[in-house]
Wavefront OBJ file of the C-alpha trace (Angstrom):
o trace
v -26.958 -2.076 -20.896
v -25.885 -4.603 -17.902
v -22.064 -5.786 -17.533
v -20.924 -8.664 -15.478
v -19.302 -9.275 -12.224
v -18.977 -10.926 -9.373
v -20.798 -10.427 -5.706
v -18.714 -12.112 -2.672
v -20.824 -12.337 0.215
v -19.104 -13.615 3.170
v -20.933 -14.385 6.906
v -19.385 -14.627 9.658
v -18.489 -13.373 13.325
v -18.754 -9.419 14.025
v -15.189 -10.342 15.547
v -13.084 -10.501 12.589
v -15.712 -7.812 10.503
v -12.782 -5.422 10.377
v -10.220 -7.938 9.070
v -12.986 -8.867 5.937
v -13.222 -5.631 5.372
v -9.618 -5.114 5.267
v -8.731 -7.644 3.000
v -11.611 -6.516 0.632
v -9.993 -2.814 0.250
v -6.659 -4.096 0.280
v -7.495 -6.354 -2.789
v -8.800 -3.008 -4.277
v -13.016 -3.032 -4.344
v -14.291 -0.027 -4.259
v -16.562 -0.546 -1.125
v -18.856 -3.234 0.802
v -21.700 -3.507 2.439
v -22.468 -4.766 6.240
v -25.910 -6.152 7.533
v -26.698 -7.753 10.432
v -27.271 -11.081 10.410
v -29.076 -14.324 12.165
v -29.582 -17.872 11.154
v -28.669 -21.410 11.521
v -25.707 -23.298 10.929
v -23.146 -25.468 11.771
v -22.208 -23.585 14.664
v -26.280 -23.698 15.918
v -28.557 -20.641 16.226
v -27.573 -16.993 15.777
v -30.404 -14.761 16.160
v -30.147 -10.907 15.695
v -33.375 -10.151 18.026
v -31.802 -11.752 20.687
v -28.767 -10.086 23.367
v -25.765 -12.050 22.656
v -23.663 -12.544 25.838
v -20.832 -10.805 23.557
v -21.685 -8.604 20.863
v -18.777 -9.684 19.020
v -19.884 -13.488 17.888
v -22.792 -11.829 16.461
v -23.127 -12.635 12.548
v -22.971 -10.004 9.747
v -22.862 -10.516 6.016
v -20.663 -8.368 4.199
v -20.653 -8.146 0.202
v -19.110 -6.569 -2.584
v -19.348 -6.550 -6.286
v -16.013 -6.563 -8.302
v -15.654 -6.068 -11.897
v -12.590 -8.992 -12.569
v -13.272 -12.211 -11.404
v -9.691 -12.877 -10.231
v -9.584 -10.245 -7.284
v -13.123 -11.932 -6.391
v -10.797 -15.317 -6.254
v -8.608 -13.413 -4.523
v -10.130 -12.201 -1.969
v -12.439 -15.264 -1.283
v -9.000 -17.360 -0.764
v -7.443 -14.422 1.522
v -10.683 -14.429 3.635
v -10.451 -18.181 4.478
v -7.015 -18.432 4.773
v -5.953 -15.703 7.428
v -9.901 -15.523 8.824
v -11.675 -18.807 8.760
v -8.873 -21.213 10.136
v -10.391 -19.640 13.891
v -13.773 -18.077 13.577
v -16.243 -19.580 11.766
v -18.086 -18.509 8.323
v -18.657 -18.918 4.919
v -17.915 -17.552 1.273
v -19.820 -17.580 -1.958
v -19.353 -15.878 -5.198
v -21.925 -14.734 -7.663
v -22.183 -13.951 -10.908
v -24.472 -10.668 -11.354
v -26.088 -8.224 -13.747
v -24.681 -4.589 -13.084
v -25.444 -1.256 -14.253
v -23.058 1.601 -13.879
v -20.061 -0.806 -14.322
v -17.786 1.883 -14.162
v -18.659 1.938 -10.380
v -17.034 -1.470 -9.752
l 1 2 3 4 5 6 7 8 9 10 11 12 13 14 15 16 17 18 19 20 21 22 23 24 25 26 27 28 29 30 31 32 33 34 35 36 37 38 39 40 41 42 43 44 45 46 47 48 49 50 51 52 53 54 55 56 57 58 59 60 61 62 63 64 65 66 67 68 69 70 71 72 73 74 75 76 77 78 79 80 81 82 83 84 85 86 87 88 89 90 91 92 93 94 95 96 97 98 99 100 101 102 103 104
């Protein structure tokens, strides 16, 4: 009934959003999902409630679910190579429970 694979959530500065999400199509997932984000962290507090000075160091967590666990490598190491070398975030991988695997 469930299949396997692999959520990559990745946080890190609205700023390079569009770059994530780039790299995640171009490694071929079928889609992602953006939410907006607050916390703590190395980098201190982020907090979604209040005005940043620039919208653009806001945080967001993007993830996506991929069937093979290789283009989840892959794009984990793509996304701290070209993004995380100047901006600031973080990368995890998952293994999860899926239904409709044909979806993924």
């Amino acid at each position: 009934m469930t299949t396997q694979a692999t959520k990559i959530t990745i946080v890190t500065e609205r700023l390079i959003q569009s770059e994530v999400t780039r790299i995640i199509e171009d490694a071929g997932a079928s889609g992602y999902t953006v939410v907006e984000g607050s916390g703590k962290g190395q980098h201190g507090l982020r907090s979604s409630v209040r005005p940043q000075m620039v919208g653009a160091f806001s945080i967001v967590k993007i993830e996506t679910l991929v069937a093979d666990r290789g283009v989840a490598d892959t794009i984990a190491e793509r996304v701290i190579a070209n993004c995380f070398q100047q901006f600031s975030g973080i990368v995890y991988l998952s293994t999860v429970e899926i239904l409709r695997p044909e979806r993924f």
